[in-house]
C-alpha positions in Angstrom: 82.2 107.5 84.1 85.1 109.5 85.5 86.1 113.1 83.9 89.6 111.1 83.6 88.4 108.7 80.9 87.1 111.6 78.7 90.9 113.4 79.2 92.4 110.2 77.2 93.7 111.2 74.2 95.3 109.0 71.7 97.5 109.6 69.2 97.0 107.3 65.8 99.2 108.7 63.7 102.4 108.1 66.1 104.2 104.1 66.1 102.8 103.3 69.7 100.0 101.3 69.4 97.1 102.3 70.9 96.6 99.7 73.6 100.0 101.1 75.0 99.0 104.4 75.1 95.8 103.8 76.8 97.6 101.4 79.3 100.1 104.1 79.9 97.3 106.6 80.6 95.9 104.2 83.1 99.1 103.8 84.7 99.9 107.7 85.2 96.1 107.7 86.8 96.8 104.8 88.8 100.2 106.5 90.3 98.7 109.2 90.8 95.6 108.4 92.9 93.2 109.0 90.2 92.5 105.5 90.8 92.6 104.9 94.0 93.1 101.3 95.3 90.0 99.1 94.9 87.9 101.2 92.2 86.3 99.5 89.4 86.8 100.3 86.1 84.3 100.7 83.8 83.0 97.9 81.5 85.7 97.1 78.1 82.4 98.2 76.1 82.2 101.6 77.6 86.0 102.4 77.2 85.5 101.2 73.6 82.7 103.2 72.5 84.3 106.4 74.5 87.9 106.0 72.9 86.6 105.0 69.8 88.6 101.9 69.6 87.8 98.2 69.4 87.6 95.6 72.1 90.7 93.9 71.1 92.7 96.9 72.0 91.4 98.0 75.3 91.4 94.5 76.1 95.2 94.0 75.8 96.0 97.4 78.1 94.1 95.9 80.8 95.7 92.8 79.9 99.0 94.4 80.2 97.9 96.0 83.8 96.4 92.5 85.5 99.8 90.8 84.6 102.0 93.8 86.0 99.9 93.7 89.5 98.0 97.1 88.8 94.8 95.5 87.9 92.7 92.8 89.1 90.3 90.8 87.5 87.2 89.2 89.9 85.3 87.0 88.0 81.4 88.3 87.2 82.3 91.4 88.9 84.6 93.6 86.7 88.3 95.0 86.8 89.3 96.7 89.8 93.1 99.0 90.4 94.7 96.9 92.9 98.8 97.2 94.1 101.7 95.8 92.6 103.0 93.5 95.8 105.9 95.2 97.4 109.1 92.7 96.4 111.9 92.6 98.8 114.5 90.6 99.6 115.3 91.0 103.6 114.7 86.9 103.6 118.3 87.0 102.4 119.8 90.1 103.2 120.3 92.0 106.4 118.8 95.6 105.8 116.8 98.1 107.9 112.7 98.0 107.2 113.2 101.7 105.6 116.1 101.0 103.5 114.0 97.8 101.5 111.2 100.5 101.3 113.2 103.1 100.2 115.0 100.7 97.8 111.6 100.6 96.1 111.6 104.3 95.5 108.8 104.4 98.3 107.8 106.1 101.3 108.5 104.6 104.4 106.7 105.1 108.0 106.2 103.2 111.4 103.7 103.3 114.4 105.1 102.5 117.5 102.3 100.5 119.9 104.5 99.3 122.6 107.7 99.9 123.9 107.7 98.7 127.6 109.9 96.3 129.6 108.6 92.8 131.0 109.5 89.3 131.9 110.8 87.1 128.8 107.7 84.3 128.0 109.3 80.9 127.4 109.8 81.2 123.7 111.1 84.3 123.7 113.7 82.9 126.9 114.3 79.6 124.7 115.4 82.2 121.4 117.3 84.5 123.6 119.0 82.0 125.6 118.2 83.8 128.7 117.4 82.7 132.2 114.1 82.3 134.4 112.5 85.8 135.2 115.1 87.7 133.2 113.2 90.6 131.3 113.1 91.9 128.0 112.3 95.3 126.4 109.1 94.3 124.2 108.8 96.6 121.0 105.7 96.1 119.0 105.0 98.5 115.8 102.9 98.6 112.5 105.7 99.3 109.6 103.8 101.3 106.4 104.6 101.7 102.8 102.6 105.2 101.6 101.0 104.8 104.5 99.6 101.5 104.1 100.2 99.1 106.9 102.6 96.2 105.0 103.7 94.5 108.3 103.5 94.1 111.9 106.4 93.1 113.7 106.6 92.3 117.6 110.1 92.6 118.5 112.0 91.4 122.1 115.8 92.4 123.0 117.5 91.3 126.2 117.1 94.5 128.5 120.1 93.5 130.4 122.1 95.0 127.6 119.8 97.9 126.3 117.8 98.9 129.1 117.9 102.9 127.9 116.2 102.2 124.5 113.0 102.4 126.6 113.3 106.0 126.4 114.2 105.9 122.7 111.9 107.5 119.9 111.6 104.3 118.0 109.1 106.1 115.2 111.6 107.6 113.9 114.7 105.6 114.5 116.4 102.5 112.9 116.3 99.7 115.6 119.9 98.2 114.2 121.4 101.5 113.6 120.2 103.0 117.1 121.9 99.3 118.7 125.5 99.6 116.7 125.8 103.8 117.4 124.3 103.9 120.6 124.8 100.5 121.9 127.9 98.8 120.5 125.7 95.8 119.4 126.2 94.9 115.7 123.9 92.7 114.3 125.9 90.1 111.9 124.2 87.4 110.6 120.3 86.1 111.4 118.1 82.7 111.1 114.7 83.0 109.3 111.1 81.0 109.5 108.9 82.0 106.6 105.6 80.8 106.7 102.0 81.2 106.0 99.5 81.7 108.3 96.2 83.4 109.1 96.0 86.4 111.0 94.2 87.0 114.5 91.3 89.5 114.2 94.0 92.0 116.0 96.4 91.7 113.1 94.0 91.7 110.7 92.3 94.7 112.3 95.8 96.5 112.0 96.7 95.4 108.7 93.4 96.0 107.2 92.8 92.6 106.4 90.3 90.3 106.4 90.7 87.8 108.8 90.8 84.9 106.5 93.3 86.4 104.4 97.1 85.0 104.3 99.8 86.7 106.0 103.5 85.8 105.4 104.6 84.9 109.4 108.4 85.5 109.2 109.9 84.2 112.7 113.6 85.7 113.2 116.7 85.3 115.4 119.2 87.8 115.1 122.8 87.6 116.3 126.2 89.4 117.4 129.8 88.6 115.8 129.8 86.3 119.5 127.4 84.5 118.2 124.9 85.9 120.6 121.2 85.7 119.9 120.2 89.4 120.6 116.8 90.2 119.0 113.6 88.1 118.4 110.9 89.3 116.3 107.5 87.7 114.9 106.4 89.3 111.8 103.1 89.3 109.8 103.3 90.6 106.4 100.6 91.4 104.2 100.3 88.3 101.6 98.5 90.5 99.1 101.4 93.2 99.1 104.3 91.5 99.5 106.4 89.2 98.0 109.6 88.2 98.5 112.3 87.6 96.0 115.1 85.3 96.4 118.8 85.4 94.1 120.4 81.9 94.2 123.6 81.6 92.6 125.2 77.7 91.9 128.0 77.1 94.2 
């Protein structure tokens, strides 16, 4: 058993009961890396005899954790420290990937794996309403979240009308801030497809997945105050981080 167990110390004169203390030290070691993603904890029984406590007890802190997304229960395996799922709400909102990240008081980061120009394939054509043999600049990233991959996003632009963003550093850069300051373009309103789907062995390779787990396949079509379809991207988001949360109000 982990030195970390032994460093609990609870408090049974104060009002919080004890299954909330020991679910809040599992938390702050959980936060912290203590627990790392994907550890097991050891069995109820052992935590019971070491805390001096009885089953009931460590059995509701645990509780507490599988219902908040920090723990997972697998069946005639044990209890393992798993991630709370990532909830945004981009399916209704227009917002940069690192703003929704950031609005979760995480750490965003992106891997660019291609940024190159070539001839629009007949989807992409049909979205963009562009003509036979026109080109488009073809961006394709990996988008983190404490520098776990979350999403991977292929993204296609009309190069007529941004050929310099070739030579843009798109690691570091917004995609719709670089097109409204640099570009005049201002992205105004979008279309969505949310779906699920299973991953290739290359997106599951990148996302650290395994191939026959879900992916949220968001299909979107952004467009200028014209009413111009100007960007096209195919997304696959990690089903087992992500969720996504939608506000409906009656009209």
């Amino acid at each position: 058993m982990k030195p970390i167990y032994h460093a609990i110390r609870l408090d049974r004169g104060c009002a919080t009961p004890l299954c909330h203390q020991i679910k809040d030290y599992l938390m702050q070691y959980i936060r912290s890396g203590e627990l790392p993603d994907g550890e097991m904890l050891p069995p109820e029984e052992e935590l019971c005899v070491l805390l001096n406590v009885s089953r009931p007890t460590v059995r509701q802190a645990l509780t507490d954790l599988v219902h908040e997304g920090y723990l997972n229960r697998v069946k005639f395996k044990g209890t393992f420290v798993t991630r709370p799922r990532l909830a945004g709400k981009f399916i209704q909102t227009i917002q940069t990937y690192d703003e929704e990240i950031q609005s979760m008081g995480l750490t965003p980061s992106t891997k660019v794996i291609s940024l190159i120009s070539q001839e629009a394939g007949d989807d992409v054509r049909r979205a963009l309403h562009l003509k036979e043999g026109e080109r488009v600049v073809f961006l394709e990233r990996l988008r983190c979240a404490q520098n776990q991959p979350v999403v991977y996003v292929k993204t296609y632009l009309p190069e007529k009308s941004c050929k310099g963003i070739l030579e843009e550093d798109m690691q570091n850069n917004s995609l719709y801030q670089l097109l409204e300051r640099k570009y005049a373009i201002d992205i105004s309103h979008l279309s969505r497809n949310v779906r699920a789907a299973l991953p290739d062995s290359y997106v599951a390779d990148l996302l650290k997945l395994p191939e026959t787990s879900a992916v949220l396949y968001v299909s979107t079509t952004s467009y200028t105050q014209d009413d111009v379809p100007f960007e096209y991207s195919l997304a696959s988001y990690r089903g087992d981080m992500y969720q996504m949360n939608v506000d409906l109000k009656k009209s």
